[in-house]
N, C-alpha and C positions, 0 to 999 in steps of 0.2 A: 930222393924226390922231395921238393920242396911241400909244405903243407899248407893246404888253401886257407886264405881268414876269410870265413864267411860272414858278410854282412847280416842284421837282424834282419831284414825283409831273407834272404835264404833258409834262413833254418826256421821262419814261420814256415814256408813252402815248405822244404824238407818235413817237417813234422808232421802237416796239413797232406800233403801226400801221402808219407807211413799212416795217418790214421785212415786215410781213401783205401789203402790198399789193404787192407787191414780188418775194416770193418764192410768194404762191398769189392775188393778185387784179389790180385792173386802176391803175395805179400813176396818178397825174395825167402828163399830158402837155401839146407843146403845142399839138396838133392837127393837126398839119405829118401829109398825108398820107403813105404809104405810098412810096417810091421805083419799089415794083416795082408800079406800078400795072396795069399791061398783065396779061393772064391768064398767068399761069405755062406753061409748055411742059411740055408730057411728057417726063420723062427717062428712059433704060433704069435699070434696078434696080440696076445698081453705081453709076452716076451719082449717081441719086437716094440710095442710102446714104451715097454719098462727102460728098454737097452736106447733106445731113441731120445727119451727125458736123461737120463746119465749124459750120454755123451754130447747132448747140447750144452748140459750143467760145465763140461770138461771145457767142450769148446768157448763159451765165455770165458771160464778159467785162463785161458791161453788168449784171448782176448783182452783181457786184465793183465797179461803178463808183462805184454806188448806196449800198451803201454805204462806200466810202473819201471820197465827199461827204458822208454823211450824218455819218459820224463827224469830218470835219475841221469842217461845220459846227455840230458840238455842242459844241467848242472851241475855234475860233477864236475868238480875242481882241477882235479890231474886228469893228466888223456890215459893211465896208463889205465883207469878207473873206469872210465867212461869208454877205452878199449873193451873192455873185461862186456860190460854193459851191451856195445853195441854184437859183439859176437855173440852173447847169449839172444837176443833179440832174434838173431837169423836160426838160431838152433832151436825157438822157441816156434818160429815160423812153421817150422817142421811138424810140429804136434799143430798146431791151427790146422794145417792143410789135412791133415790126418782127420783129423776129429771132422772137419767140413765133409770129406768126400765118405766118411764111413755114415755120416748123418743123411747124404743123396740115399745111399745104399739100403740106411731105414726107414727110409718114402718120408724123412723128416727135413727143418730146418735150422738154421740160429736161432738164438730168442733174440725178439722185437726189442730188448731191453739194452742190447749189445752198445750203441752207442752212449745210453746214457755210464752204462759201467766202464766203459773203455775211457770218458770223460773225466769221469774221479777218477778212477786211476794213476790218470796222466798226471791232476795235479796231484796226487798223495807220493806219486815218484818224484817229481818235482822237489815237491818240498821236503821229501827224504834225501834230495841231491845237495837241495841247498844249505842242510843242518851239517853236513861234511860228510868227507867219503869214508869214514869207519862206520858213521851210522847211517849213509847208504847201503854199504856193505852191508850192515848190520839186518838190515832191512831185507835186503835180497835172501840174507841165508835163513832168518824165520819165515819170511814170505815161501821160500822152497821147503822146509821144516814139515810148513801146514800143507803146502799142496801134496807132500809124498802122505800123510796121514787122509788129504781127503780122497788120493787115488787108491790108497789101502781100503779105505772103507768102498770105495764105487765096486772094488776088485771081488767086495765080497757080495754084492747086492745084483753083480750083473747075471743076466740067466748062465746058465752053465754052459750050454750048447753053444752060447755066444763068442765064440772064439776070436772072430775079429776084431773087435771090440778090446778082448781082452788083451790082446797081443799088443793095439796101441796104448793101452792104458799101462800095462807093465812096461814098455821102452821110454814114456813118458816118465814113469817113476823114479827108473833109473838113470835118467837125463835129468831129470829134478836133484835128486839125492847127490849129484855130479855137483850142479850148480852151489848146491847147498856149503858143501865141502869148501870148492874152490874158492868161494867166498870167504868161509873160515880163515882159507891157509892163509889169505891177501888182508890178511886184519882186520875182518868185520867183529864192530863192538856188540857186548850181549847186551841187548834189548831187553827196557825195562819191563816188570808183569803188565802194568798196565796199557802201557803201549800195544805187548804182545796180546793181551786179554782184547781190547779196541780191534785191532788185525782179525782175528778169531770170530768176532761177532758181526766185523764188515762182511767177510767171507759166507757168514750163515744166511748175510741176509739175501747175497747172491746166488747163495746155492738153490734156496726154496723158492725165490722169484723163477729164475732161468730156466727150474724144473719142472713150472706149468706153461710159462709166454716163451 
């Protein structure tokens, strides 16, 4: 099958749509059910605040994932790269949708902040696409690095009883810890401290915002 050359006016649309569906509709996924499939338990009302600020903080997270793929695969170099890119993108869809409908379930919603962080994002994947694809690779496997360290920590702060919660945030981890890998095996370059130290303190400042708006 021949492969389409999309004009610049297409892939602003393309892009312009994944960030619609994204940030207000229902994003492609890949069907992979729900982790916390069992009915959710009743939590007393601090629980359920406490497990509702978490997994908003997640779902941004996967908000930001979205697009730092969608931006590295708008410049990445090789297709086999920006392959790699757009199939984590849909596998990442998966934890969005997750993290959303388990947020209905705790009478909660996204943070208001959502589009501006999905904004950065996009161009900080961007311009990790455009430095070349070892240190976009490089990028995606400490990018997955830190998310599996900040879902270890959510793992330990969520109420106990909260078991749906925790069911996606475990399948998340190990979908993370995947990405992370398979990035290694594909030639991602090791990311300098500083770089990685800058990644670390972006990420703090969206945890604490996300976790009250």
């Amino acid at each position: 099958m021949a492969t389409r050359n999309y004009t610049s006016l297409d892939v602003l649309l393309i892009n312009l749509d994944q960030a619609v569906r994204t940030l207000f509709g229902h994003p492609t996924t890949t069907g992979r059910p729900s982790p916390a499939a069992a009915p959710p338990a009743e939590l007393p009302p601090g629980e359920q605040r406490q497990a509702a600020r978490l997994m908003r903080v997640n779902h941004t997270g996967e908000v930001c994932a979205q697009a730092l793929y969608q931006g590295q695969a708008l410049t990445a170099r090789l297709a086999e790269v920006r392959d790699r890119m757009e199939r984590a993108t849909v596998e990442e869809n998966d934890h969005l949708a997750w993290c959303e409908a388990r947020l209905r379930e705790l009478d909660s919603q996204p943070s208001l902040l959502n589009p501006l962080f999905y904004a950065g994002a996009f161009a900080i994947g961007a311009l990790a696409g455009a430095a070349g694809d070892r240190w976009s690779l490089g990028f995606v496997a400490e990018t997955e690095r830190q998310v599996v360290e900040h879902l270890t920590s959510h793992l330990k702060r969520l109420p106990a009883t909260d078991r749906s919660s925790r069911a996606i945030l475990e399948q998340m981890r190990e979908d993370e810890a995947r990405h992370a890998t398979t990035a290694m095996a594909a030639g991602a370059a090791h990311l300098p401290f500083p770089v990685r130290a800058l990644m670390k303190g972006v990420s703090k400042v969206m945890t604490q915002t996300t976790y009250w708006v």
